[in-house]
C-alpha positions, 0 to 999 in steps of 0.5 A, spaced: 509 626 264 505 622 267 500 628 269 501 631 260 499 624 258 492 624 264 492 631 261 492 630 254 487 623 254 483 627 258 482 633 252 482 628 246 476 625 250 472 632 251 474 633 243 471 626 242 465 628 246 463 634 242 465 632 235 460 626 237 454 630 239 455 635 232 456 629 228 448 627 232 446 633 231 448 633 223 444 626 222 438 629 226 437 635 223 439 633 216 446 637 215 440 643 214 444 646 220 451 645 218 450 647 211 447 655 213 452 655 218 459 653 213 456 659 208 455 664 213 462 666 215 460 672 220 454 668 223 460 663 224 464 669 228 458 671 232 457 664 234 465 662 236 465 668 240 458 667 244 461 660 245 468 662 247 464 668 251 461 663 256 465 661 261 468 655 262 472 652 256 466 647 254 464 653 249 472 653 246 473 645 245 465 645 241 468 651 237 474 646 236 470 640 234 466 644 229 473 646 226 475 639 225 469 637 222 470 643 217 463 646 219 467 653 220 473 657 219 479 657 222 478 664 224 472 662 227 477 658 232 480 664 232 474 669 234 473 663 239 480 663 243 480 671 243 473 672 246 474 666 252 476 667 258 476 659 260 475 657 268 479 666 269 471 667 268 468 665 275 474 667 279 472 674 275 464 674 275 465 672 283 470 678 284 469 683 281 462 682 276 461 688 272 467 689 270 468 682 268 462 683 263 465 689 260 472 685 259 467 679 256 463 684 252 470 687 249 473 681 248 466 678 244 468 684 239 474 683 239 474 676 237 468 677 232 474 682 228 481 677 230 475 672 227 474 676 220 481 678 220 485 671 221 480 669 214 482 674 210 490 673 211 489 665 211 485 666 204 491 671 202 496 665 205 493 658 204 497 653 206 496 646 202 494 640 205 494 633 202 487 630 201 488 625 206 489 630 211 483 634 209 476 632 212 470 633 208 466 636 213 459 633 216 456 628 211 449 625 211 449 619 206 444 615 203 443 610 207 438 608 212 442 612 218 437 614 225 439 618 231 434 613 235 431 607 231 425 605 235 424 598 236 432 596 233 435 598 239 435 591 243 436 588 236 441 591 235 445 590 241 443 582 241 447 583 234 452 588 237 457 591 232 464 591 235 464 600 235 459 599 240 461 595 244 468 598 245 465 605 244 461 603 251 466 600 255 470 606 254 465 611 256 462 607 262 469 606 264 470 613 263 464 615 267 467 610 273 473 614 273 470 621 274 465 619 279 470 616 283 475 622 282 481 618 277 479 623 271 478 631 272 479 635 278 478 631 286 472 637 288 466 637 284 466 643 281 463 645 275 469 641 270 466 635 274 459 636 273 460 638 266 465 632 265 459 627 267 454 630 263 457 630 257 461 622 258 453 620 259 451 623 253 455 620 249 454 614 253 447 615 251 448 616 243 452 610 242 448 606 246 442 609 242 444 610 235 443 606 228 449 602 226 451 605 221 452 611 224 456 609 230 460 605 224 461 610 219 460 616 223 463 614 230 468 610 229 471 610 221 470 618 221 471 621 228 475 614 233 480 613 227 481 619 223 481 625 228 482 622 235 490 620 234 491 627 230 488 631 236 491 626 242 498 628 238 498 634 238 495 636 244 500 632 248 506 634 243 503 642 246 502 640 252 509 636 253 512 643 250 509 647 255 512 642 261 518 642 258 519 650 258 516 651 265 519 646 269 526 644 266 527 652 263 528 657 268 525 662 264 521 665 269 521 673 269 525 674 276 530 670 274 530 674 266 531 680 269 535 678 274 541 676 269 540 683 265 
């Protein structure tokens, strides 16, 4: 259990990295990026599937977290999920290379039509949600509100909002325990450096970004509203697979010994 909850901390805080940096991206482009692709369905379906096409599972968890902030679809998370291969893509890349393109080429495809075809059952299907569970999507308020605020940065920090300073802690510490090996895997592979590299941007943003976008973006939106949801159901799954793995003999040898 102790693992599941490593586990678990470890993709609430990838998710946490990812919707932080959409939600940058947002205020820098001002929302025109989020705006076409939230009103452009199959542009949404091609995109989750070239991000689940890449290796790894970094495209999947930025599909993900742009589900969570309404800028797509859930069949888009779908498309996503049907087209990626995770970490299996550079065991199947380094093996056997040709046949790995044609299995992602196939599965791009397939994920762009699973992506349109769970919309459409979805619309003919709705479940309804209370409004208190429904996030409104990325917004752009009228307020002053800058990615970097040249010549505010070290005011800012000589009157260092509480956000600030808790979002650096946990970051900076964060990085220590990957740099050190505490989170992720003990090897620098590729999650490693994928790891350090996000944890650091994130560091940065928060370490950069106008007050009113750490407090009302990062911390009343993102920190407060979606993290605890996303930590309890990763855990709660993760927990659910412990238990059918390692308490359950479910194995098919030992099904198929019983028949």
């Amino acid at each position: 259990m102790i693992d599941t909850l490593r586990h678990a901390l470890l993709i609430t805080g990838f998710v946490f990295v990812m919707m932080l940096v959409i939600e940058y991206l947002n205020i820098l482009t001002a929302g025109i990026w989020g705006r076409r692709l939230s009103r452009n369905r199959w542009g949404q379906y091609v995109l989750a599937s070239a991000l689940g096409f890449l290796p790894g599972c970094l495209g999947a968890f930025a599909v993900v977290a742009m589900y969570s902030h309404r800028v797509v679809s859930l069949g888009a998370v779908v498309a996503a999920m049907i087209a990626t291969s995770g970490d299996e893509s550079f065991v199947m890349l380094a093996l056997f290379p040709g046949r790995a393109m044609q299995i992602f080429g196939v599965l791009f495809v397939l994920g762009v039509l699973g992506g349109a075809a769970a919309d459409r059952l979805a619309r003919r299907y709705t479940f309804s949600f209370s409004e208190s569970l429904e996030c409104k999507g990325l917004e752009i308020h009228d307020q002053a509100c800058s990615c970097f605020p040249r010549g505010e940065i070290l005011s800012q920090w000589r009157e260092c909002i509480p956000a600030r300073g808790i979002l650096t802690v946990v970051l900076g510490l964060s990085i220590v325990a990957i740099l050190t090996g505490q989170v992720g895997p003990e090897e620098w592979n590729w999650v490693r450096h994928t790891l350090l590299a996000v944890s650091a941007v994130a560091l940065f943003i928060v370490m950069t970004v106008h007050d009113h976008f750490l407090d009302d973006h990062m911390w009343n939106h993102i920190a407060k509203k979606h993290i605890p949801r996303i930590f309890l159901w990763t855990f709660g799954a993760l927990t659910l697979f412990y238990v059918l793995t390692e308490r359950l003999d479910i194995s098919i040898e030992t099904i198929a010994g019983r028949e």
